[in-house]
N, C-alpha and C positions, 0 to 999 in steps of 0.2 A: 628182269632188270627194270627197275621203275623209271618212268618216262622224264625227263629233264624239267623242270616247272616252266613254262612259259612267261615270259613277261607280259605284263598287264599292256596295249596299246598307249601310245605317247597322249594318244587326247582322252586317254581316262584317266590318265596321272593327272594332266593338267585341268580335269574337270575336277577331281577330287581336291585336289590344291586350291580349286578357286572355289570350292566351296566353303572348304576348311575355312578358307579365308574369310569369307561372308560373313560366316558363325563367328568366328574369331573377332570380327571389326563391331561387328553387331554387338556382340559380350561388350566391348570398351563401351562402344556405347551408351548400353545399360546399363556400364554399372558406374559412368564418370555424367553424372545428369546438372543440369544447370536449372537452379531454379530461382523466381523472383521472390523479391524479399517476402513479399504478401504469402506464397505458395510456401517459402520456409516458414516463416512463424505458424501455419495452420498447419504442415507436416511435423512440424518440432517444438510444440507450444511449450515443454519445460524450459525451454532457452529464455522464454520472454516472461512466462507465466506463473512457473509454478510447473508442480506435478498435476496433470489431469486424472490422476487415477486417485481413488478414494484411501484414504490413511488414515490410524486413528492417531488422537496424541491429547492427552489431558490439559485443557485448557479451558481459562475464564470466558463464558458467559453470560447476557443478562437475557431471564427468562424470569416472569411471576413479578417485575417488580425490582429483582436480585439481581448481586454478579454471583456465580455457583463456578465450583472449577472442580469439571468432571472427564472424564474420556468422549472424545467427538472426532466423530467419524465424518471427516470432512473431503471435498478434494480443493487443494489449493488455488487451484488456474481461478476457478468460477470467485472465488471468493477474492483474488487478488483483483481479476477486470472489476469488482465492485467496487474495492477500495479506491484504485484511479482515480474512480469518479470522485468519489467523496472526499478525496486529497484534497483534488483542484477545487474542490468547489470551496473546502475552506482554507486554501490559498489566498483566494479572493480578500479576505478578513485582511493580509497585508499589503494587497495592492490598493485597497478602495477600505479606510478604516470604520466607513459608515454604515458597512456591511453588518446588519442585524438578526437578518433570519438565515436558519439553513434547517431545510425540510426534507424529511427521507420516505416513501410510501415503496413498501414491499407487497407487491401481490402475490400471495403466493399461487395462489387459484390462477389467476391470469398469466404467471412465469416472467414478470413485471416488475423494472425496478425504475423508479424518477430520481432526481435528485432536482433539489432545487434551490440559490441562493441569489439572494438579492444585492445590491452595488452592481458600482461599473465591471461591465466585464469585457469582452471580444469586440473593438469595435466592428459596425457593421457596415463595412465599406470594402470596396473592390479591392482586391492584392493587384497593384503594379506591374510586378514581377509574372504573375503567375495568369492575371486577366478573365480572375474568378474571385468571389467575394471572402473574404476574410478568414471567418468561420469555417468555410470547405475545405478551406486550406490546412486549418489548424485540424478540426477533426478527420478529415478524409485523406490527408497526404503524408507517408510514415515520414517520419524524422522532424516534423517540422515543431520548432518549439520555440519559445521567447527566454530558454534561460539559458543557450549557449555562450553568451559573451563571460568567458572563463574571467576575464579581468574586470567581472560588476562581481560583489560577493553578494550573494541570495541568499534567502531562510527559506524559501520555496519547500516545499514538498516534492514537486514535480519538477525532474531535472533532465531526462534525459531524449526527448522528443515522442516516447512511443506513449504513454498516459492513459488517457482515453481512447487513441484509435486503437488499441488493444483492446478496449472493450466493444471496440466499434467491428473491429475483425473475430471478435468470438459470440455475437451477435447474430441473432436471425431478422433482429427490426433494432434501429438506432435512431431516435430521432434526436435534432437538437433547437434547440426553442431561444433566442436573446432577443431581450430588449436594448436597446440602446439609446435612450434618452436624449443623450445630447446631439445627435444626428436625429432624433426622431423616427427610426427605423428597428420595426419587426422582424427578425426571421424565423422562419424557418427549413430544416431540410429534414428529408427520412433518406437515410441508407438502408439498405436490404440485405442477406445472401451473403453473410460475411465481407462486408462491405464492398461487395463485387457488384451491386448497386443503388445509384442517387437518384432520387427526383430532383428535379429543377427547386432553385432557392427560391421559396416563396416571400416577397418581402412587401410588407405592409408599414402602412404611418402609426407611428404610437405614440402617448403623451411625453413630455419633458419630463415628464416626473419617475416616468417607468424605468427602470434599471436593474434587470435580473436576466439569469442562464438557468434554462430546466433540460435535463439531458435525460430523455426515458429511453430505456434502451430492455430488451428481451434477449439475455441471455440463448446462447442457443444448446441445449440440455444436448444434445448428441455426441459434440465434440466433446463432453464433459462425462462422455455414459451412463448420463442421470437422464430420470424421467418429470423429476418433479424438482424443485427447489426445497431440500425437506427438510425435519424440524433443526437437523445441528447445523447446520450451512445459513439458514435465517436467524439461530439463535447468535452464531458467530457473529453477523450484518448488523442486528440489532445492537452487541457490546460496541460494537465500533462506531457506531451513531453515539452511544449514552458517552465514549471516549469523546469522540467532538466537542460535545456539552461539558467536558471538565478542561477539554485542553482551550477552549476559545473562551468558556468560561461568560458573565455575567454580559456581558454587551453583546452576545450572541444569542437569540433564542432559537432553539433546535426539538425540531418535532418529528417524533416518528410518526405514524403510519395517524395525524392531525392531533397526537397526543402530547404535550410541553414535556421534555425530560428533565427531571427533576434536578440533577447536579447543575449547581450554577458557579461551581469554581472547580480548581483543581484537589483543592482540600476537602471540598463535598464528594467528589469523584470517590477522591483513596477513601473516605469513609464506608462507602458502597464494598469495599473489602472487608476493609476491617470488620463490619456490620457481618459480615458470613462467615467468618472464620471463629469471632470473639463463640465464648462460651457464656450459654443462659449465666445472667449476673455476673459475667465478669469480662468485662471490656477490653482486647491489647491497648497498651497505649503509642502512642505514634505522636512524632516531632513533625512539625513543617516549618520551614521557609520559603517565601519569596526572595529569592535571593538577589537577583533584579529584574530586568524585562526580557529577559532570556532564560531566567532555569528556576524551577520551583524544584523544591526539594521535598521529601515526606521519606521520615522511617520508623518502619515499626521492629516487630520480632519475627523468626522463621524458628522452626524447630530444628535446627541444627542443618540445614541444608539453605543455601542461599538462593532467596527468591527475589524477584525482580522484575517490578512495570513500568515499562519506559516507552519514550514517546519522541520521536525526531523529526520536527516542523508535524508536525499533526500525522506521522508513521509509527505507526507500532511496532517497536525492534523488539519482537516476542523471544530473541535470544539475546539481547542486553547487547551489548557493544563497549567501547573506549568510553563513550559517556557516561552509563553505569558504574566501568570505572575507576574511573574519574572521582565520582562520588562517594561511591564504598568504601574505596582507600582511603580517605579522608577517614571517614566515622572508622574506619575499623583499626586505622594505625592510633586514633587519639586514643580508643577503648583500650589498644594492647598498652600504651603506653600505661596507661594508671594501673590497669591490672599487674603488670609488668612489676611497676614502684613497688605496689601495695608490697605485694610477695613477689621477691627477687628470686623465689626457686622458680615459678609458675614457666616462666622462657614460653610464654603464648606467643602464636605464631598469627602473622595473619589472614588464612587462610582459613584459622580453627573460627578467631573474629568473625570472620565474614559470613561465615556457617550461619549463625544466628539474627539476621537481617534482614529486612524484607524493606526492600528499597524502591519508592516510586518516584520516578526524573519525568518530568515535561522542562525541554530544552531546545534551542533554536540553533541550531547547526549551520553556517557558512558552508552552502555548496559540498553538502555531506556526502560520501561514500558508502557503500553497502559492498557485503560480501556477493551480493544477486540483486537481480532482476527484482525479485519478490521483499527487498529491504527487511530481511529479518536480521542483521547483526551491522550496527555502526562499527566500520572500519578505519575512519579517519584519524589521523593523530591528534592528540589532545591538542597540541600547539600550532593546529589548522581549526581551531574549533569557531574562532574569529571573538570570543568573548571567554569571560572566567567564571566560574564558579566556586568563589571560597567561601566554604560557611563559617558560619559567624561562634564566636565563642560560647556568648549563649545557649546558641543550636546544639552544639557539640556538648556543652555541661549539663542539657537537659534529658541526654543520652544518657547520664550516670543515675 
């Protein structure tokens, strides 16, 4: 006859229980974690950045001189904290309209990017509020930004307070460099260690004459899985420097790495396409407009597939948006209509129109929307746009 089980002791059940317990409290624990915004955006940089992992995807370049539109093996994150920079700095153009130069120097050897534009920019005085100088503020403290008052309408670029300390948090060295002329005041500071640290603001006397912002900053290749800054990720940096130069156009000179970039309008710019695509001796032909101080228009042909370079306050909406359009629809409902007349059987659609179009927009947006963080697709409704763009008859007959 088998012996009856024994019960376990009353204080090993209750040691077993309080351990269960332990483990059990400890799991919530780990798996419910609170973390600061800084600690999120370096655990989760596609929320803020982009993807950090490498992608490829066929897109215009300038390399040799050219814009070339080939497959590029890029990661996004590295390449959006560049653009920040290069926003705000020609932002500047509509705060301070005496703004003339904007200079870009890529090291590639050194892992080194500067930017650098002239006019008034950050004064350089103490924040009130905060009982730190100005510039610390704007660069070193997230959220902090000058385009929140929803009720001023902006053409800014830069809307949403993170801009540049994004570059400053994916950073191994950030320094930030202003003159400030009318105070007569130098700064500068270096952040470190994914912004995790500052030296003391160094602030010096400078002439009345002096009025520019240089931000060099050092990428930091780990968080990005890269070892180097290599040729498709600088080829990318470079188009979007030569973009500067078509979108700020003739009262702006812009130099890469101490070289003047040759577009001096937006018309010069789309040429740089058309120039790579045209075939020996025989040129696309392409329409443009100014159409006023907010949108330039240019269109040429596509092969049956609708292509499109568009530009939103000095952003690259590399997947087109409502302002795109905005614009297509225009040229492509005139086209269907006469095609339409001509031959009442033809019943073109347009959709087939738009197939054949190759559309370039530089246009100034009211406090524009993006689908992401990374501004690749204008979201906003046309009738938020804060200005119009109708083209002109002309425009539209020279299409025929």
């Amino acid at each position: 006859m088998a012996a009856a089980p024994t019960n376990p002791p009353l204080k090993s059940i209750s040691s077993h229980n309080s351990a269960a317990g332990v483990r059990a409290e400890k799991a919530i624990e780990e798996f419910y974690q609170r973390k600061t915004q800084l600690e999120h955006m370096v655990l989760r940089p596609d929320t803020y950045i982009g993807s950090v992992e490498k992608q490829t995807l066929t897109l215009w370049v300038y390399e040799d001189g050219a814009m070339v539109n080939r497959p590029v093996t890029y990661v996004a994150g590295i390449y959006q904290i560049f653009d920040e920079i290069l926003v705000n700095a020609a932002d500047n153009k509509q705060r301070d309209p005496s703004m003339d130069s904007l200079q870009v120097d890529i090291d590639v050897e050194g892992c080194c990017i500067s930017v650098y534009n002239n006019g008034q920019g950050i004064p350089v005085v103490v924040d009130q509020q905060e009982g730190i100088y100005l510039p610390e503020v704007i660069f070193g403290h997230l959220l902090t930004s000058s385009n929140y008052h929803d009720n001023e309408w902006k053409t800014f670029g830069s809307t949403n307070g993170y801009g540049a300390i994004l570059a400053n948090i994916f950073s191994r060295e950030f320094v930030i460099e202003i003159a400030d002329g009318r105070r007569q005041k130098k700064y500068k500071q270096v952040f470190s260690e994914n912004m995790g640290k500052k030296s003391e603001p160094e602030v010096k006397m400078c002439k009345q004459s002096e009025n520019w912002t240089r931000v060099t900053f050092k990428p930091d290749l780990a968080k990005f899985d890269l070892t180097e800054l290599d040729h498709d990720i600088v080829a990318l940096m470079r188009r979007r420097v030569v973009d500067m130069a078509g979108i700020l156009g003739k009262s702006v000179n812009v130099e890469l790495n101490g070289q003047k970039v040759a577009a001096k309008s937006f018309s010069e710019y789309v040429q740089l396409y058309i120039d790579s695509v045209s075939k020996e001796g025989v040129e696309l032909p392409r329409i443009y407009q100014k159409v006023n101080d907010r949108w330039e228009v240019c269109v040429s042909l596509s092969q049956g597939q609708f292509q499109q370079v568009s530009f939103v306050n000095g952003i690259a909406a590399i997947r087109g948006g409502t302002h795109v359009d905005y614009v297509a629809n225009q040229i492509a409902s005139h086209l269907m209509g006469i095609v339409n007349k001509i031959n009442k059987q033809a019943s073109m659609k347009l959709h087939t129109v738009k197939g054949y179009l190759w559309v370039f927009v530089n246009a100034l947006i009211e406090n524009p929307l993006f689908d992401s963080q990374t501004k690749e697709t204008l979201t906003i409704r046309q009738s938020c746009f804060g200005s119009t763009c109708f083209l002109s008859e002309d425009f539209l007959k020279r299409g025929m």
